[in-house]
Each structure stands twice: as C-alpha cells, then as structure tokens.
C-alpha positions as YAML, in Angstrom:
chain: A
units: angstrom
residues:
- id: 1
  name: UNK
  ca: [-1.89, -27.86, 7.73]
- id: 2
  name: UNK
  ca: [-1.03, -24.22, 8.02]
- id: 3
  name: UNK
  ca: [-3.72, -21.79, 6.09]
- id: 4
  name: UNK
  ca: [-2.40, -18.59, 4.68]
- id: 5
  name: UNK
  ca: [-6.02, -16.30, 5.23]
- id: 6
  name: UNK
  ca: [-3.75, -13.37, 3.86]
- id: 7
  name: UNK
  ca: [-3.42, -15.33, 0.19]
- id: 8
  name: UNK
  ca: [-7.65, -16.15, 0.70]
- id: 9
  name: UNK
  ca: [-8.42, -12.34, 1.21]
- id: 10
  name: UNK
  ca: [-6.54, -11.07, -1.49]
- id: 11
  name: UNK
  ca: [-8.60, -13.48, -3.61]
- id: 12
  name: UNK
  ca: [-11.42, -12.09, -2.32]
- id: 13
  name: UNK
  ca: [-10.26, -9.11, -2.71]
- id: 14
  name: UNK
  ca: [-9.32, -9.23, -6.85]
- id: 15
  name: UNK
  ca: [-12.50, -11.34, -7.00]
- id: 16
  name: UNK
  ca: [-14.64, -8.73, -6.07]
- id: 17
  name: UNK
  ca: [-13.20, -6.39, -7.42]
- id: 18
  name: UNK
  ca: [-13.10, -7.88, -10.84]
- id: 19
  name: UNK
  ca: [-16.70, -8.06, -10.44]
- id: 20
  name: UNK
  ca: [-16.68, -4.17, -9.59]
- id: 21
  name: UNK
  ca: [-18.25, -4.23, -6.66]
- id: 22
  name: UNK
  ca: [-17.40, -2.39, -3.19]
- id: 23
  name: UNK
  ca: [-16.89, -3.71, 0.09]
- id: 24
  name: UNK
  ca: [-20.23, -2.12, 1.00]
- id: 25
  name: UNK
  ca: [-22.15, -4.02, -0.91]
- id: 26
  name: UNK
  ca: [-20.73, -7.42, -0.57]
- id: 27
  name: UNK
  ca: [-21.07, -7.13, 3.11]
- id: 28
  name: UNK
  ca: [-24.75, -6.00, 2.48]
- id: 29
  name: UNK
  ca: [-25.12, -9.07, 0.19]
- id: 30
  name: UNK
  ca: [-23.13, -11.27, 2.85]
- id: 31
  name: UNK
  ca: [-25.19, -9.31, 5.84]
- id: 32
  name: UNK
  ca: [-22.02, -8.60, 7.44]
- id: 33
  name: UNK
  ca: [-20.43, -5.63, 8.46]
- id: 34
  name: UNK
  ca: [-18.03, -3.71, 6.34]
- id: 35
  name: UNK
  ca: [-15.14, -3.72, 8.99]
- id: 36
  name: UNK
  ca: [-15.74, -7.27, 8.87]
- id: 37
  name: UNK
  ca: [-15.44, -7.69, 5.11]
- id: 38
  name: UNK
  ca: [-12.09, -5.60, 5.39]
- id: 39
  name: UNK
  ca: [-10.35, -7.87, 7.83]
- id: 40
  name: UNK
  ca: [-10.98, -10.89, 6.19]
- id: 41
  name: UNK
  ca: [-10.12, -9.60, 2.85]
- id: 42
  name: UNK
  ca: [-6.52, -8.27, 4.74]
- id: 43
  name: UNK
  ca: [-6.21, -12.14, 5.89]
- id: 44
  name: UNK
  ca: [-7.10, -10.48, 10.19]
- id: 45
  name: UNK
  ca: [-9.82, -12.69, 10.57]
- id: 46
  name: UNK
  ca: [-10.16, -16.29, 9.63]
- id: 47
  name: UNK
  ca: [-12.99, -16.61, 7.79]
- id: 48
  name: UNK
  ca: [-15.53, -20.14, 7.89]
- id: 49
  name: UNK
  ca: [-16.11, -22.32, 5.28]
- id: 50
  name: UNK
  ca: [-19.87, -21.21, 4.95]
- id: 51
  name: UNK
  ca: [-18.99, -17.16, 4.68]
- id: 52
  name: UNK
  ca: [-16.24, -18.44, 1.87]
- id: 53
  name: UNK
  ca: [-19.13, -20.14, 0.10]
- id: 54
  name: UNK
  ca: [-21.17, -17.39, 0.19]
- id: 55
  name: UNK
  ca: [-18.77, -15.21, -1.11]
- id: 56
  name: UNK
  ca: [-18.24, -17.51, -4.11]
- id: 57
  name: UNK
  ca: [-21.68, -17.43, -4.78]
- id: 58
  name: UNK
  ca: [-22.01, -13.84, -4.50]
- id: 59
  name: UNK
  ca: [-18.92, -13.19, -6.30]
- id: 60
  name: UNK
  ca: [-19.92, -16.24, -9.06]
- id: 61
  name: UNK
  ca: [-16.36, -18.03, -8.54]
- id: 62
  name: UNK
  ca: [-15.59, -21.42, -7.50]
- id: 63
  name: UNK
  ca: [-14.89, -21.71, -3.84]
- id: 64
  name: UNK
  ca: [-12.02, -23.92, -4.77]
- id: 65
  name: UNK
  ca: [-10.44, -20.96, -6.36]
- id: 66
  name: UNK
  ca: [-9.97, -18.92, -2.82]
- id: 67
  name: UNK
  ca: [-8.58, -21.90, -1.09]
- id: 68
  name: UNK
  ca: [-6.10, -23.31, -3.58]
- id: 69
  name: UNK
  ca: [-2.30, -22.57, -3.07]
- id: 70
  name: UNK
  ca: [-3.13, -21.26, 0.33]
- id: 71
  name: UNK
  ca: [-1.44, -24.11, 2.25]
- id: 72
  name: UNK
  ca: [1.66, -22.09, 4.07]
- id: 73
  name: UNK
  ca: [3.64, -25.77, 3.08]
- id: 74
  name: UNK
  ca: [2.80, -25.08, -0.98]
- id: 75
  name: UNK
  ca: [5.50, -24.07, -2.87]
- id: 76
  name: UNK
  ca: [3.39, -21.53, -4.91]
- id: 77
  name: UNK
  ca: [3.09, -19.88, -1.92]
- id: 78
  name: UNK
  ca: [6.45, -19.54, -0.59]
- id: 79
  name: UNK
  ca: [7.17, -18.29, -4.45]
- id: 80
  name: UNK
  ca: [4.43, -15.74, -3.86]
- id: 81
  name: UNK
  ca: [5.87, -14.67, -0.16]
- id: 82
  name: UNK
  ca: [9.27, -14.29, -1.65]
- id: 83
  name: UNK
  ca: [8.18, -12.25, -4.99]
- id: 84
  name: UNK
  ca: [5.79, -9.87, -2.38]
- id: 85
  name: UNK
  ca: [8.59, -9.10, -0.25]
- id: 86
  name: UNK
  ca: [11.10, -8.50, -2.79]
- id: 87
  name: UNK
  ca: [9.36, -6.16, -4.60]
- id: 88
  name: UNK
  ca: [9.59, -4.11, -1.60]
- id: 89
  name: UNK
  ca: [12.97, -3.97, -1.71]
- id: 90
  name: UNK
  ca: [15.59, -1.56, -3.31]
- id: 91
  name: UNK
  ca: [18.32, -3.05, -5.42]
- id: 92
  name: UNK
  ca: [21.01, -2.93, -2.40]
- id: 93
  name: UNK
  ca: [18.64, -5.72, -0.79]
- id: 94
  name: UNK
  ca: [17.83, -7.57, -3.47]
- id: 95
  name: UNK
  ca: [21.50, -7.87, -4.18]
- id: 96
  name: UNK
  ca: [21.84, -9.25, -0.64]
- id: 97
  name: UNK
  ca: [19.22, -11.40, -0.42]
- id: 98
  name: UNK
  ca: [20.66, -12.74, -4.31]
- id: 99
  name: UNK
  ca: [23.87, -13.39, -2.14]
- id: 100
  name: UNK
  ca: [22.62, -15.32, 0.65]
- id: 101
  name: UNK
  ca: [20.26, -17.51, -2.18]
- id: 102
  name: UNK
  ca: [23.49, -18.43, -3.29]
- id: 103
  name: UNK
  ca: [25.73, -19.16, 0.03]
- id: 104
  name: UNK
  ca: [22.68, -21.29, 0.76]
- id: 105
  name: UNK
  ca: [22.43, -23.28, -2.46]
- id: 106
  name: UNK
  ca: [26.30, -23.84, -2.26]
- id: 107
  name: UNK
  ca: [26.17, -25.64, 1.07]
- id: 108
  name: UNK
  ca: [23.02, -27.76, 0.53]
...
C-alpha cells in the first residue's frame, strides 16, 4: 500500500495549527528541528510511526486521524487530488477536463 505523506502533513499541519501553535514550538516540543517539522508537514519526508505519535500527543489528536484516507488506493483521496488540482485551474481547463470526464465515462 501506497502512503500519501502529503495528505499526513497537511493534517499536521491544520492540526497544529488549530491548536495555534508554530512550527517552532512543536519541533521544540518534538526536539526536532524546524526544517524538519516543515518537510514533513509539506509530505518531503516520510515521517515514522513514533514521531506521528508524538505529534498526536503533542497536538492532543488521535493518531488514527493523520493516517486515515491517506492510502494513495482510497477513493477519498483521489476525490481530494482531483478537487486540489482543479481549483487551480481557470474555467477554460476545467471545461476540458469536464470534457474528457465525460469521453471517459461514455466508453467505460
């Protein structure tokens, strides 16, 4: 199974900052480096299974929480992937990508 550390980070990410803290000071809590905070929060670095439960316990959230839907083969995801790159998009290639949708769900 594929594992989309992107989708993780930006958990991480909201999570801490719904908790208003920095980046500073979870990696002071976590006693990592900033930089290193950063890149796992931007999905860079693959992050272990005993930093992730640190950060839920810092962060008070359920470990299970930064892990779910982040299977590559979930269909959540691929929902999420499409909406994030659409929104990108101006309305000439949203049209297009509309159109191919389309040509694709006619021949399947």
């Amino acid at each position: 199974m594929n594992v989309d550390y992107k989708m993780i980070g930006e958990k991480i990410k909201r999570a801490r900052k719904s908790r208003n803290m920095t980046q500073d000071v979870l990696a002071e809590r976590l006693d990592v480096s900033v930089g290193y905070v950063s890149q796992v929060e931007r999905g860079i670095t693959k992050i272990s299974l005993d930093l992730l439960g640190a950060i839920s316990s810092v962060l008070d959230y359920n470990i299970a929480y930064f892990v779910s839907e982040s299977a590559v083969n979930h269909s959540e995801y691929m929902e999420t992937e499409i909406s994030n790159e659409l929104k990108k998009m101006d309305g000439r290639k949203k049209k297009l990508i509309i159109d191919i949708i389309k040509k694709v769900n006619e021949h399947l």
